[in-house]
N, CA, C and O of each residue as an XYZ file, in Angstrom:
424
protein
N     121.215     97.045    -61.062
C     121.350     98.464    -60.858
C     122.816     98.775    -60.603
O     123.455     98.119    -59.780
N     123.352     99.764    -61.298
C     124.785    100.404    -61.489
C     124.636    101.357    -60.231
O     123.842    102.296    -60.282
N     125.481    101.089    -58.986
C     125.543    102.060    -57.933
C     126.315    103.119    -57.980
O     126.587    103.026    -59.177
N     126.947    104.153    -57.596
C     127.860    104.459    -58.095
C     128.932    104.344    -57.137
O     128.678    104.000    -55.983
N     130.419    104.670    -57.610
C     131.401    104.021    -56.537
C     131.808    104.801    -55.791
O     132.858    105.396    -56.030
N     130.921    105.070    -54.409
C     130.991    105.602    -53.119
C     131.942    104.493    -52.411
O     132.460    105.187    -51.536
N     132.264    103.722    -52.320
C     132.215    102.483    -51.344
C     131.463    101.746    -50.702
O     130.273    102.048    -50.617
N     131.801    100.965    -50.287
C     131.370     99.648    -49.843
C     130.182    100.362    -49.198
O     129.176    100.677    -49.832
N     130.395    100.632    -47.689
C     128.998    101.395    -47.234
C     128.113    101.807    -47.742
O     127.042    101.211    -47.629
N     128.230    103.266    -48.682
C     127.798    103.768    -49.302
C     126.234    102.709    -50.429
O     125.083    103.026    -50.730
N     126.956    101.650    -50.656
C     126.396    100.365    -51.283
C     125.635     99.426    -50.205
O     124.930     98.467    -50.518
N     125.781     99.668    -49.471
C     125.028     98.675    -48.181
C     124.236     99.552    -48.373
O     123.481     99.506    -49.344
N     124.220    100.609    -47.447
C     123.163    101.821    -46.979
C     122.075    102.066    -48.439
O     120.950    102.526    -48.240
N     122.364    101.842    -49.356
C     121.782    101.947    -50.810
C     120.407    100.562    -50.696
O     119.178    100.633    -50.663
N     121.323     99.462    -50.664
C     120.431     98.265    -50.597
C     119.627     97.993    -49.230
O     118.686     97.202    -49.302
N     119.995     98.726    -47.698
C     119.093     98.943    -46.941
C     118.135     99.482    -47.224
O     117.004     99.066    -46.973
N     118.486    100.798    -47.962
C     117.328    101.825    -48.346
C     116.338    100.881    -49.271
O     115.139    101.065    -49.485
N     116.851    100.233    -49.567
C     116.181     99.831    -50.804
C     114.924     98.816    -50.325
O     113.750     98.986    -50.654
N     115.519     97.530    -49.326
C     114.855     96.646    -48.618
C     113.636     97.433    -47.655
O     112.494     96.997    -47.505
N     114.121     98.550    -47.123
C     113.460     98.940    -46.159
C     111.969     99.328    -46.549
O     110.937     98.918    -46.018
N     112.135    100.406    -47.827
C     111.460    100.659    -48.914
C     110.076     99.997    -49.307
O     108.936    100.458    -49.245
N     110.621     98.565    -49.801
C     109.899     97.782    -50.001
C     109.007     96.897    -49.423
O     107.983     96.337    -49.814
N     109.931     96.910    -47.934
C     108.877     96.619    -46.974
C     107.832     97.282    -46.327
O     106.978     96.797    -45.586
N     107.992     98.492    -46.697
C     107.029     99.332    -46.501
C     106.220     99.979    -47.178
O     105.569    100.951    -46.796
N     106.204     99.178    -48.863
C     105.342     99.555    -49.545
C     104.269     98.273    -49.385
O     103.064     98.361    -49.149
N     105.096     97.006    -49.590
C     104.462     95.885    -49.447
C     103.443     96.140    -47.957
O     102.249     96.143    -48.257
N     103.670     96.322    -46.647
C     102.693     96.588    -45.876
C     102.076     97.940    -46.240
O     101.220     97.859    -45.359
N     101.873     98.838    -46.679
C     100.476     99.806    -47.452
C     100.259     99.265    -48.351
O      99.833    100.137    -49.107
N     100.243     98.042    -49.036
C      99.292     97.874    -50.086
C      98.818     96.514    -49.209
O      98.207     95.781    -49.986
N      98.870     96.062    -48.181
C      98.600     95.002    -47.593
C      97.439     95.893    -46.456
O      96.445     95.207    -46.222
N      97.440     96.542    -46.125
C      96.799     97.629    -45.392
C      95.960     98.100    -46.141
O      94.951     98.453    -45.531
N      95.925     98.302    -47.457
C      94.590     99.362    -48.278
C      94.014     97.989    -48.992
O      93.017     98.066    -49.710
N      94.476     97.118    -48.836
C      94.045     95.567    -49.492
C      92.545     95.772    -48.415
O      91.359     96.008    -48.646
N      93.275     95.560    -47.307
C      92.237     94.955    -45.832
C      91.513     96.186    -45.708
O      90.406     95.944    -45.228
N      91.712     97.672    -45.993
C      91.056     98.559    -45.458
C      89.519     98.576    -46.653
O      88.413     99.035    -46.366
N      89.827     98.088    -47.658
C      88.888     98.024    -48.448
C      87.835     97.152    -48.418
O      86.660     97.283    -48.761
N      88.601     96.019    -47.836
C      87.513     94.782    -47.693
C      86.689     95.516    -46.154
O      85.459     95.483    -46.100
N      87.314     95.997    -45.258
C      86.591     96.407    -44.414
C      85.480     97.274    -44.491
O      84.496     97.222    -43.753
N      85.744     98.380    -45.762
C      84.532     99.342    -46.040
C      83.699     98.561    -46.854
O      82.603     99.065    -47.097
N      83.851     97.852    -47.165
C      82.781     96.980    -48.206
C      81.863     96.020    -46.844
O      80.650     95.882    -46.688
N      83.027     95.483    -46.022
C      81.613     95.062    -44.800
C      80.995     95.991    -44.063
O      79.918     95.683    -43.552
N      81.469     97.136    -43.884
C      80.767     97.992    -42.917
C      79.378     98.616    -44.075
O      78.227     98.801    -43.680
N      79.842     98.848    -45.492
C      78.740     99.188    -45.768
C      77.601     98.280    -46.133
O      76.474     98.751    -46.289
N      77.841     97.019    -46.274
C      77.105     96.144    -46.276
C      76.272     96.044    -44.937
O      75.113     96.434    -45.073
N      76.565     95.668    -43.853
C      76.424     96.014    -42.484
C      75.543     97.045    -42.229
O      74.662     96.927    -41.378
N      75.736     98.290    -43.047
C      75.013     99.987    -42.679
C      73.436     99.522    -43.376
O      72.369     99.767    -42.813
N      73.583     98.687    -44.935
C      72.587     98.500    -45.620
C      71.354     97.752    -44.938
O      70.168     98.077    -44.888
N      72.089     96.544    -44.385
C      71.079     95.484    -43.585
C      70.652     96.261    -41.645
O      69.965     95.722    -40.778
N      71.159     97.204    -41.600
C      70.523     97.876    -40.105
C      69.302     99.520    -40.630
O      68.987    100.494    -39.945
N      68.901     99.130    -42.194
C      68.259    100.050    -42.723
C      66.967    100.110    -41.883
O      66.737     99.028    -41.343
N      66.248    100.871    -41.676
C      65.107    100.765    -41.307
C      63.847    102.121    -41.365
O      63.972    103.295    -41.716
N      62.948    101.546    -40.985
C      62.154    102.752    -41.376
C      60.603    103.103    -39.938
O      59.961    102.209    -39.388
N      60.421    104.681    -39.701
C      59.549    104.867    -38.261
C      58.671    105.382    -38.990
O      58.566    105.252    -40.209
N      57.714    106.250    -37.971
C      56.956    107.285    -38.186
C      57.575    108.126    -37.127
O      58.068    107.681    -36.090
N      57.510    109.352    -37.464
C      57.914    110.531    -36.597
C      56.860    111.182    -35.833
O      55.751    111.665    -36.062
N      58.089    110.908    -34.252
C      56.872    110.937    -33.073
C      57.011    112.537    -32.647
O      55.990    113.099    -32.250
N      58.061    113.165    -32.711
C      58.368    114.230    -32.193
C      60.446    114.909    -33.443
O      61.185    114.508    -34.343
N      60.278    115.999    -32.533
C      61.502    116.744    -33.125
C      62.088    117.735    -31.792
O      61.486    118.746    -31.433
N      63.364    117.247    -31.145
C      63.297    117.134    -30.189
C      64.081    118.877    -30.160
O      63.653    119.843    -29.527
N      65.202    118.834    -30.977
C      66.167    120.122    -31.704
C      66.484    119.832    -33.487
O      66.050    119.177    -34.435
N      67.464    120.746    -33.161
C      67.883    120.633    -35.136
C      68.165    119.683    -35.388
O      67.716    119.200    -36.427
N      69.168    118.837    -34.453
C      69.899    117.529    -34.657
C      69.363    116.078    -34.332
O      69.991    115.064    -34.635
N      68.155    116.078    -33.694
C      67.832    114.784    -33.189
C      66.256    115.337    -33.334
O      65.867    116.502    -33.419
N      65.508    114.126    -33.333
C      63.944    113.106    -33.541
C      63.823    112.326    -32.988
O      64.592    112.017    -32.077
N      62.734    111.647    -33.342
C      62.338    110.530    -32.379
C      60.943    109.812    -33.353
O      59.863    110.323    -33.648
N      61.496    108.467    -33.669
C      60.519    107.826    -34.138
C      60.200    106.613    -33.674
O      60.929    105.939    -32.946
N      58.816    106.213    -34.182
C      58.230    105.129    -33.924
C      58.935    103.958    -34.683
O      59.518    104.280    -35.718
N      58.963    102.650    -34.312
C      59.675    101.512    -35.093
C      59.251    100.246    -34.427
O      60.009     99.608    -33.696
N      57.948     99.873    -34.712
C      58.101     98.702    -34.465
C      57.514     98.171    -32.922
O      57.600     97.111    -32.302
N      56.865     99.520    -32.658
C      56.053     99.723    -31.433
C      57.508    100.284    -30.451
O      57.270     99.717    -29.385
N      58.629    100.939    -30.270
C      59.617    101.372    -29.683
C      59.810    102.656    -30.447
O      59.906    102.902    -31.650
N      59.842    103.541    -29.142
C      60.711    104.606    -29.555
C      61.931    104.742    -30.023
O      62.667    104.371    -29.108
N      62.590    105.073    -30.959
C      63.553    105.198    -31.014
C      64.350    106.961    -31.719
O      64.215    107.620    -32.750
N      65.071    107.075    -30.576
C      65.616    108.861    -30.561
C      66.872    108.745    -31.770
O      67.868    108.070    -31.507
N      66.778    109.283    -32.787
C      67.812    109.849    -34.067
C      68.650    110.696    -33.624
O      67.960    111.485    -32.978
N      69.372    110.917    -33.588
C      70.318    111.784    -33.848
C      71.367    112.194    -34.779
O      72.363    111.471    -34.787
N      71.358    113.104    -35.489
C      71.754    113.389    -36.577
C      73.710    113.545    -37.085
O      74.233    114.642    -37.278
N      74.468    112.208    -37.206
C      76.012    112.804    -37.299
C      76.324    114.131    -38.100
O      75.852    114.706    -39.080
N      77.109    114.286    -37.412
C      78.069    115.540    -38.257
C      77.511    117.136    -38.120
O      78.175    118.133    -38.404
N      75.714    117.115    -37.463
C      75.476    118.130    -37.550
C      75.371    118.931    -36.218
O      74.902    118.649    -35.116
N      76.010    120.089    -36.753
C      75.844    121.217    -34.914
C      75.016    122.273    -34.818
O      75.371    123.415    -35.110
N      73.798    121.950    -34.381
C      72.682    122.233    -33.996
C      72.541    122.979    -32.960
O      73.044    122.339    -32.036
N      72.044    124.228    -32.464
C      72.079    124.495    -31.235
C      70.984    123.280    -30.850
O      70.260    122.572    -31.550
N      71.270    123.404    -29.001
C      70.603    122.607    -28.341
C      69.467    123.107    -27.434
O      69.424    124.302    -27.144
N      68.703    122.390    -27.052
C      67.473    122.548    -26.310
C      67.683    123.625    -25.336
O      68.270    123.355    -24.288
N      67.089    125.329    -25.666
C      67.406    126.154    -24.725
C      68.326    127.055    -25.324
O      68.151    128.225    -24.984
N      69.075    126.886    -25.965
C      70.414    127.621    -26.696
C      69.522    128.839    -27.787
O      68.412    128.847    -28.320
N      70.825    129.891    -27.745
C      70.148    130.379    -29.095
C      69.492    129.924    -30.174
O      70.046    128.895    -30.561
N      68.785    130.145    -30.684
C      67.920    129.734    -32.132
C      67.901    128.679    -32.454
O      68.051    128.255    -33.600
N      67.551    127.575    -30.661
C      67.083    126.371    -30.966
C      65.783    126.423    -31.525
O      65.528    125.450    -32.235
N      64.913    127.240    -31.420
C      63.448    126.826    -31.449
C      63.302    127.015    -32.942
O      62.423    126.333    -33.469
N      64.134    127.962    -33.854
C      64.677    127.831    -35.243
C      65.051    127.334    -35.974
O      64.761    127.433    -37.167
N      66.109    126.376    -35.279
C      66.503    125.038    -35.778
C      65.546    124.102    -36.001
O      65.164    123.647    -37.080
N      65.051    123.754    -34.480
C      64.145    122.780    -34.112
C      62.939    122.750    -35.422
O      62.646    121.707    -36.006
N      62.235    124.293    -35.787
C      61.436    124.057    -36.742
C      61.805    123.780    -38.312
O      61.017    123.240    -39.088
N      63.305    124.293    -38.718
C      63.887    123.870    -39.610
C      63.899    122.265    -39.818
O      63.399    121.633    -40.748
N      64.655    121.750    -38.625
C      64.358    120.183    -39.114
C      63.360    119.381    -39.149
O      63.391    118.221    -39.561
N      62.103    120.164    -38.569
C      60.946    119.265    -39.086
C      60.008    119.895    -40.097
O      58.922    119.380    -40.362
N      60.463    121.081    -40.693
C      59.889    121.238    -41.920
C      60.409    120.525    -42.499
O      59.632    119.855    -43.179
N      61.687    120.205    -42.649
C      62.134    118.783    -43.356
C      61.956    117.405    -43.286
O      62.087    116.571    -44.182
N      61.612    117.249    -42.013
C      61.162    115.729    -42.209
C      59.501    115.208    -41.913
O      59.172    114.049    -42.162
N      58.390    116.362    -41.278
C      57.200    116.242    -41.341
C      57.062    115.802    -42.716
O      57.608    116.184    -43.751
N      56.085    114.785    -42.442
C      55.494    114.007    -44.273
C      55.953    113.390    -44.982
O      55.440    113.208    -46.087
N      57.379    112.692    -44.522
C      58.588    112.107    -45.150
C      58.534    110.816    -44.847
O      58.336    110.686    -43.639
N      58.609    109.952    -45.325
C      58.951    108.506    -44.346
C      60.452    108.293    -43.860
O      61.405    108.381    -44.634
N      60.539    108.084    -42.874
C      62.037    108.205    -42.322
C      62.294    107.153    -42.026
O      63.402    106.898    -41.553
């Protein structure tokens, strides 16, 4: 590579930039290397904790409760914001999510 003739410095500070650069591309592709192998175990991981209840109850919009295996076990739903037990148009919610999951295998 033809630098151009700033001086000497000018030419250091060029090939710092340059090293620095590279070391910091080399660690993000060393980082999305490992971040990938990691989503490939976690979803592997998500696959083998699959399982399946009967539905014992519907507690609000966001959470259930099923049978598994002779144990209760209480669901709760990520990501969703539900009013809660008592709140406005819980009892709305509450029947929303089990028109959806009455008769379903869960």
């Amino acid at each position: 590579m033809n630098l151009p003739t700033y001086g000497h410095r000018m030419s250091k500070a060029v090939n710092m930039f340059t090293w620095m650069f590279k070391k910091i591309l080399r660690q993000v592709f060393i980082l999305a290397f490992l971040l990938q192998g990691c989503v490939g175990l976690l979803a592997t991981l998500a696959a083998a904790n699959q399982f399946q209840g009967k539905l014992i109850k519907v507690t609000d919009g966001d959470t259930f409760t099923i049978l598994h295996e002779g144990k209760e076990l209480r669901i709760r739903l990520a990501e969703i914001d539900a009013p809660e037990c008592g709140q406005f148009i819980w009892r709305k919610s509450r029947k929303a999510l089990a028109d959806y999951v009455v008769g379903k295998v869960i």
